[in-house]
N, C-alpha and C positions, 0 to 999 in steps of 0.2 A: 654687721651683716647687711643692714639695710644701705649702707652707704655702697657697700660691695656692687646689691642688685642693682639697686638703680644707676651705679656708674655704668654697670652693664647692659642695661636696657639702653642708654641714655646715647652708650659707644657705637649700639648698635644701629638707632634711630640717625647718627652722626654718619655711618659707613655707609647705610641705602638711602639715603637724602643724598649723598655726593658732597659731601663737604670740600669745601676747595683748596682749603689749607690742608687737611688732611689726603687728599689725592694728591696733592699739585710738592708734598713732604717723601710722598710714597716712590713718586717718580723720580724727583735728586737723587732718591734713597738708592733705589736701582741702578742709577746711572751715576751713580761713583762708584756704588759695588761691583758691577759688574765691569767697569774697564778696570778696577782694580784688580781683577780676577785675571782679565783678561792680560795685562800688565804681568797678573805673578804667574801664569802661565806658558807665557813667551819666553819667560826667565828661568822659572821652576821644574820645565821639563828637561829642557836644555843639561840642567844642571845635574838635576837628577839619575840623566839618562850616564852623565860622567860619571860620577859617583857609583855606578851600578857598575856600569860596564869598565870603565877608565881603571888604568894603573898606575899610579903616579905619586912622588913623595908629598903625604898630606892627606891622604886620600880619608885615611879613616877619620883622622881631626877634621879636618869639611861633613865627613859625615855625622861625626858628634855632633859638630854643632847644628846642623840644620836638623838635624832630630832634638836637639835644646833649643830652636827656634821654635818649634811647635808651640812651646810656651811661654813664649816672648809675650810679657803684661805689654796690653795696648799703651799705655798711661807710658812706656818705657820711649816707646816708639815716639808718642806724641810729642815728649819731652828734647827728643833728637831732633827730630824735625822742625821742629817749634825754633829750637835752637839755630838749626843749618837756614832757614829760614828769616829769621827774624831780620830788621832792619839793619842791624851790625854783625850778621852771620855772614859764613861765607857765599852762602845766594840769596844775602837779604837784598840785592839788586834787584833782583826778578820779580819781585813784589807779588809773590806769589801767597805768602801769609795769609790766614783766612778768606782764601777760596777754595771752592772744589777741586780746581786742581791739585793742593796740598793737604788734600782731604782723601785723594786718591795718592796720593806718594805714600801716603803712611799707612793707609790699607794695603797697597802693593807691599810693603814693606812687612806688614802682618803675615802674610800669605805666602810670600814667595818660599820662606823655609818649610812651611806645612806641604805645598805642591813636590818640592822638592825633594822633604823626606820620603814622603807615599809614592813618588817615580821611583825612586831606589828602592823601595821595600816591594815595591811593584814586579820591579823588572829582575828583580833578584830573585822571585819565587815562582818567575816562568824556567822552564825545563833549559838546564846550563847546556843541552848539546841540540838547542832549539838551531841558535845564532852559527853552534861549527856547521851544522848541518844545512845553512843557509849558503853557509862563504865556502863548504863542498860541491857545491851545484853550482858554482861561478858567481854566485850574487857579490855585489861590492859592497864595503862596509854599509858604507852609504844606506845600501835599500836592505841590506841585510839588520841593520838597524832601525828602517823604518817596519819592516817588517815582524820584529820585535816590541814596537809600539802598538803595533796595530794587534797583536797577539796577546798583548796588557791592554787592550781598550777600554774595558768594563772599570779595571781599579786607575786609571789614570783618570776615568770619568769622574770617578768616587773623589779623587784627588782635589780635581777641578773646583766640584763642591762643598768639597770641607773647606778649601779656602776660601768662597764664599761664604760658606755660613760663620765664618770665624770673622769676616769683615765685616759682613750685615749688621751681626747682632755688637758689635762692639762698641762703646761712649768715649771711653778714655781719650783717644788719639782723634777720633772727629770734631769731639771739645773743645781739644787744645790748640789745633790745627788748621781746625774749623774755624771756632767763636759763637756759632749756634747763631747764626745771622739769619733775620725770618726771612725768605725769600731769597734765599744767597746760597747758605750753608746748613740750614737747618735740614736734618734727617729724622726717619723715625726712631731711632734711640735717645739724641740728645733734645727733639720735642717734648718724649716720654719723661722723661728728665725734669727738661720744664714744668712742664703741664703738671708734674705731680708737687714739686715745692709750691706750685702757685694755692694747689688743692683743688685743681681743676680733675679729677681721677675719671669724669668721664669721655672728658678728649685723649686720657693717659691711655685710659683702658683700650679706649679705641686704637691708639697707634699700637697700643701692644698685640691687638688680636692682628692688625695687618703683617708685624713682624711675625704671627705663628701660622699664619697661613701664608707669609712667605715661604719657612720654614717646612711646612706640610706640603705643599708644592714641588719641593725641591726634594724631600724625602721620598714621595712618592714617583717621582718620578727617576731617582734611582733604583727603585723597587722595581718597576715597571721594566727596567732597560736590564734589569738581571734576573726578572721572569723571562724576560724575551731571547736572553741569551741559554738560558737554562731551555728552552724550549729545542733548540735546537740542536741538543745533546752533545756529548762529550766528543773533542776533537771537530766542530763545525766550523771552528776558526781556525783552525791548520792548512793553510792551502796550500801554496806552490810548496813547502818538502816534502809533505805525506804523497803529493800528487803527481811529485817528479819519482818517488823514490819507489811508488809501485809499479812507472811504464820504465822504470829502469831497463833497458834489453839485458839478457839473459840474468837480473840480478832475483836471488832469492830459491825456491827448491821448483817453482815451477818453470823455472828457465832451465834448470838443470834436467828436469825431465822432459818438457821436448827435445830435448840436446839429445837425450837419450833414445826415445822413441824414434826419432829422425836415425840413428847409427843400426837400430835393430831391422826397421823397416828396409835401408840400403843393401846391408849382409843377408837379409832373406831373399 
C-alpha cells in the first residue's frame, strides 16, 4: 500500500513539475491517435453509411464482419502489419517499420471496423421514411444522404470516440509496430509498460493518470454534446422536411379548410 501511495504522490509531483519525457510521451500519444481516428474516420463513415443504406450482394457478410471488427485483439493487427511491413514484406521498401507512421496504420486499422459498425447501427435507427421523405421534396441522393448524417450526428460523434479511445488505450500493435523507441515511438501505454518492468511505478502511475484524464476528457465531453442536444428537444434537428412539409400549399386539413371557407364565402 505504501508503495501504491507514494508512486502516487511521486506521479503527481512528475505531472505539475512538467516532466519533459512524460509531456513530450503525451503529445506522440495524441498525435498518432488522433490521425489514426481521423484516418478510420474518412474510411469508417464511408463504409458504414454503405452498409446502412447500400443493397448489394455481401452486404450482410461486410456487416458481420465489421461488427467482429469491433474486437479485433490489437496484438492481431500488430502482427499483420509488422509482417506487410517488415524488411522482406510486401512494403518492407518503404521503410516504414518502427515509426509513427506504422504506428498509425495499425491504429487506423483498430478503428476503422469499430467507426464502421456504430455508422451502420447509427443510421439504421434513424426514422426509415426520414431519407424517402428527403428524395420526395427533390433532394438528390447526394444531400439527401448527407442530410441523414447530419440527422445521426450525436452517434456518429460517439463513433468517432470509441475509435479513439480503442486506439489510445491500446499496447499490443504500437509495440510491435512501433518498437517503443524513446523519442521516436514511445507512447503512454508502451512507457507505462516500461516504466513498470523497470519498477519505476511512479513515472508508470504518472502515464496512466494522463491516459484517464485523457479518457475523462473525451467522456465528458460527449456528455456535454448530448446535454446540449437534449436541450433542444425533440425533433430540433429535423429541418428542411418537417419545414418543407408544413408550408406545403394546400397540404394537410388546414389547407382544406381555407379551400372551404374561400367557396362558402363566394356562394354567399
Amino acid at each position: 500500500m505504501d508503495v501504491l501511495l507514494d508512486g502516487l504522490f511521486e506521479a503527481i509531483r512528475l505531472l505539475l513539475t512538467g516532466d519533459e519525457d512524460t509531456w513530450s510521451i503525451t503529445a506522440l500519444t495524441l498525435r498518432v491517435s488522433l490521425t489514426a481516428t481521423a484516418v478510420a474516420l474518412l474510411l469508417g463513415v464511408p463504409l458504414g453509411t454503405a452498409l446502412a443504406l447500400g443493397r448489394f450482394a455481401g452486404r450482410r457478410v461486410m456487416l458481420a464482419a465489421a461488427n467482429t471488427g469491433m474486437g479485433l485483439p490489437p496484438v492481431v493487427v500488430g502482427l499483420f502489419v509488422t509482417v506487410l511491413l517488415w524488411r522482406s514484406g510486401p512494403l518492407g521498401s518503404l521503410g516504414l517499420l518502427y515509426t509513427p507512421t506504422a504506428m498509425v496504420i495499425a491504429q487506423a486499422v483498430i478503428a476503422t471496423p469499430i467507426v464502421a459498425a456504430l455508422t451502420a447501427a447509427a443510421l439504421q435507427q434513424v426514422d426509415p421514411g426520414f431519407l424517402l421523405q428527403m428524395r420526395a421534396l427533390g433532394a438528390t441522393r447526394m444531400r439527401a444522404t448527407g442530410a441523414l448524417l447530419a440527422e445521426a450526428r450525436l452517434p456518429l460523434l460517439v463513433a468517432g470516440l470509441a475509435g479513439f479511445g480503442a486506439v489510445v488505450s491500446e499496447v499490443g500493435a504500437a509495440q510491435m509496430v512501433g518498437g517503443n523507441i524513446q523519442g521516436e515511438t514511445r507512447v503512454l501505454t508502451t512507457a507505462a509498460v516500461l516504466a513498470t518492468s523497470r519498477g519505476q511505478f511512479p513515472l508508470a502511475i504518472a502515464f496512466g493518470l494522463v491516459l484517464l484524464a485523457i479518457a475523462f476528457a473525451v467522456n465528458l465531453f460527449v456528455t456535454l454534446a448530448q446535454q446540449r442536444e437534449e436541450a433542444k428537444g425533440p425533433g430540433a434537428s429535423r429541418g428542411a422536411p418537417a419545414t418543407e412539409e408544413r408550408t406545403a400549399p394546400g397540404s394537410g386539413p388546414s389547407g382544406a379548410a381555407r379551400s372551404s371557407s374561400s367557396a362558402r364565402s363566394s356562394s354567399s
